[in-house]
C-alpha positions as CSV (number, residue, x, y, z in Angstrom):
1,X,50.0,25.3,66.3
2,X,50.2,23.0,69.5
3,X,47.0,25.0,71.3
4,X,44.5,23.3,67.7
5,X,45.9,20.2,68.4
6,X,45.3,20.3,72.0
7,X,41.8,21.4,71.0
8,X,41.3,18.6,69.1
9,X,42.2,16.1,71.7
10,X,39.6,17.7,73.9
11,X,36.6,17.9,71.5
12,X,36.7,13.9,70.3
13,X,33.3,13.8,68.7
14,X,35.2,16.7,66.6
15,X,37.9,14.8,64.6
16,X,40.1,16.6,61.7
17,X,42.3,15.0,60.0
18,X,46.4,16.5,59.6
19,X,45.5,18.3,56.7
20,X,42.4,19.9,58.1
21,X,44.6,20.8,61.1
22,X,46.9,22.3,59.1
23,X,44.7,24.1,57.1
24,X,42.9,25.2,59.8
25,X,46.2,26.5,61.7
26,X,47.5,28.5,58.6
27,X,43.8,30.6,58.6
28,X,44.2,31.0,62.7
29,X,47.5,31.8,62.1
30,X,46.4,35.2,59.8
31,X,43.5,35.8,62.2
32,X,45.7,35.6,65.3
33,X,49.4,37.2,64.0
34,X,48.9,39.9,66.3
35,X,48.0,38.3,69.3
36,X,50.6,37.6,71.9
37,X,51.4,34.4,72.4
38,X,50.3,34.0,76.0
39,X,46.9,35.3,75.7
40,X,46.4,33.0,72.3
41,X,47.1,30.1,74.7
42,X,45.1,31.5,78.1
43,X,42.0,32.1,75.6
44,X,42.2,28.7,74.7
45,X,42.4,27.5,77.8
46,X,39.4,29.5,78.5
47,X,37.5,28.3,75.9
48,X,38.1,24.4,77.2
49,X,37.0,25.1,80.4
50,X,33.8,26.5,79.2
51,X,32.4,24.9,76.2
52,X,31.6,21.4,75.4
53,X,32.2,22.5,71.5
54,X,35.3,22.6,69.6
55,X,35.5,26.5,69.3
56,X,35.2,28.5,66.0
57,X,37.5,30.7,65.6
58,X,35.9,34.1,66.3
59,X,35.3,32.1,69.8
60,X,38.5,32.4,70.5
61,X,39.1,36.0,69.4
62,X,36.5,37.1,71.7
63,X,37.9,35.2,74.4
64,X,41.3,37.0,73.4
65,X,39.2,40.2,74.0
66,X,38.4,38.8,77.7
67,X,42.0,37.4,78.7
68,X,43.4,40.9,77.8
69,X,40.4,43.1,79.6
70,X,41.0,40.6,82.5
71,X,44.8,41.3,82.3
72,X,43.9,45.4,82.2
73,X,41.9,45.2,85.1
74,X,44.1,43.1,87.2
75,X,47.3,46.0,86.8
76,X,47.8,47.5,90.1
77,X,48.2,50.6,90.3
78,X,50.9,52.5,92.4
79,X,49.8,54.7,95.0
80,X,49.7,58.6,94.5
81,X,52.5,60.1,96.2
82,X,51.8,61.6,99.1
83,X,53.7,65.3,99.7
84,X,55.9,65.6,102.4
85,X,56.5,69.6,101.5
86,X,56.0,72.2,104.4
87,X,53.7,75.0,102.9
88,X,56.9,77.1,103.1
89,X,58.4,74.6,100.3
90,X,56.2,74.0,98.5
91,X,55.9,78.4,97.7
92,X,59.8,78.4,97.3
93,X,59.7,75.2,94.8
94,X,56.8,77.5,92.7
95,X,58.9,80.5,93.3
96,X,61.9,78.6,91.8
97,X,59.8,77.4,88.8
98,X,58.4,80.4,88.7
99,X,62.1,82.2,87.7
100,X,62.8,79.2,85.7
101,X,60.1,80.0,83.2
102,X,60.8,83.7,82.8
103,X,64.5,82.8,81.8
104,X,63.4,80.4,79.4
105,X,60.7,83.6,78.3
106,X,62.9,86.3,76.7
């Protein structure tokens, strides 16, 4: 798990050892198995530009939480389509669905 290792490099007062790293990746590992990728590495990223600690690991699943809310809020939206139906056809299309529902109705 590259993004512990890169942790580990940023918080040097905070020093594990390979075995503690690997340890330590197998447990994230369960905790983060259905987490994409991507947001796994932008919520550690997060977590190195805000904290002078080397994060635990619900840290980092709450800043999971705030990568993907960030990610919901930031979808743009299409517009609403705008009708371009005379009055006329817009009565003809409900006329037209209109008979297709009473042939589908027997």
């Amino acid at each position: 798990m590259k993004e512990l290792s890169k942790l580990s490099l940023c918080y040097p007062a905070t020093r594990y050892n390979n075995d503690e790293i690997e340890t330590m990746a197998e447990m994230w590992v369960e905790s983060f198995v259905n987490i994409s990728s991507d947001v796994f590495i932008d919520a550690c990223k997060l977590h190195r530009e805000q904290s002078p600690w080397f994060p635990k690991l619900v840290e980092i699943l709450d800043n999971c939480n705030t990568v993907w809310e960030t990610r919901k809020r930031n979808i743009k939206r299409l517009p609403e389509p705008v009708p371009n139906l005379t009055p006329e056809q817009v009565k003809e299309n409900a006329a037209r669905v209109r008979a297709a529902i009473k042939g589908l109705i027997k």
